[in-house]
Structures are given as structure tokens and as C-alpha cells.
N, C-alpha and C positions, 0 to 999 in steps of 0.2 A: 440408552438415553443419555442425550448429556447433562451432565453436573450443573446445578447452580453455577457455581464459578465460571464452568466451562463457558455456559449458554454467555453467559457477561462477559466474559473474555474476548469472547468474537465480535460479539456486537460493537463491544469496546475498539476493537482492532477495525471497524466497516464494512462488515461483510454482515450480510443480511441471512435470515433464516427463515425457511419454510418451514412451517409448523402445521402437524395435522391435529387439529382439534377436536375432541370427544363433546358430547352433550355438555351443555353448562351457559357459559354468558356469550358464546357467539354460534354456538348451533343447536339446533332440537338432536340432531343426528350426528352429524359431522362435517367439518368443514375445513378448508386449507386457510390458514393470516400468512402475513409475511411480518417476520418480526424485521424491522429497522432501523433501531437504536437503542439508546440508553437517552434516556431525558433527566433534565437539570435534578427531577426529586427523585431518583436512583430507578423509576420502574421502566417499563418497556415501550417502547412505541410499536405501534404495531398500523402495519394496512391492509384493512377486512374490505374484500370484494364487495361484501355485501351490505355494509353499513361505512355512512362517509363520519358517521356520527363514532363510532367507535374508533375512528381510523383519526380523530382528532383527540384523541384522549389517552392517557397511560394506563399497564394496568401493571401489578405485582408480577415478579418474577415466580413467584408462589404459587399463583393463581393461572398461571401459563401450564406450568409444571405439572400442575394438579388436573387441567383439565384437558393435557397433551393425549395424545390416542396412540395405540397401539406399542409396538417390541420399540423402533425409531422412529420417534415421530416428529425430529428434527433433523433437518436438511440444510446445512451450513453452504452458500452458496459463496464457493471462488471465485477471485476475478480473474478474466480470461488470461493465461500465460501463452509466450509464444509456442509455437508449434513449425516443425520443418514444413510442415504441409499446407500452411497456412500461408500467403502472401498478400501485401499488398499493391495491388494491378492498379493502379489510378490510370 
């Protein structure tokens, strides 16, 4: 799992994180957010599938941590780099 610091690090740096979330403030069972930021009062922005209401509002770094699910349940998503196999055909 990553570190506090770590999860801030990235977010800090723009790159967004999948997050599988356990029971608690955004599912009975479980559910995937996509973390997207860091916001002006230091907690997380976040965007829930399922609520536009939750997805306008910050929550603690703590409270992510806490109700994250399973062994990795964060997924740091890179932006695409080139590849040989990769072209652009216009």
C-alpha cells in the first residue's frame, strides 16, 4: 500500500490514482474513486462514479487510507510514454 506521503507525492506530481474502496463513506461493499488531486485545504479530491455529490467535495488523506480495500488498493496511473510500436499515422 502506499504511504501517506507517497499517495501526496503523486497526486502532487498529476498523475491520478485508482483507488479500491472497502465499506465506509462511499460503498456498502466496495467500490473503485479515482483520486485527482490535492485541494487548496491539503485533502484529496476525488471522482466517484456514483455520487456527482461526493465528487465535488474533498476528503482526508486518512480517511482514504482507512477505508482503502485489499493487499494494493492503489493504482498510480502514468501518463502514456512513447513506445516503438506506437505511431502517429495522420
Amino acid at each position: 500500500m502506499l504511504s501517506k506521503k507517497s499517495l501526496v507525492r503523486v497526486l502532487t506530481e498529476g498523475k491520478l490514482v485508482i483507488a479500491a474502496m472497502g465499506k465506509g463513506v462511499f460503498a456498502n461493499t466496495g467500490h473503485y474513486i479515482v483520486l485527482r488531486g490535492i485541494a487548496e485545504n491539503g485533502e484529496l479530491l476525488v471522482a466517484d462514479p456514483n455520487s456527482e455529490k461526493k465528487s465535488l467535495r474533498t476528503f482526508s488523506v486518512d480517511l482514504i487510507k482507512k477505508e482503502a480495500k485489499g493487499g494494493k488498493p492503489f493504482l498510480v496511473c502514468e501518463p502514456p510514454v512513447s513506445h516503438p510500436l506506437i505511431t502517429d499515422n495522420k
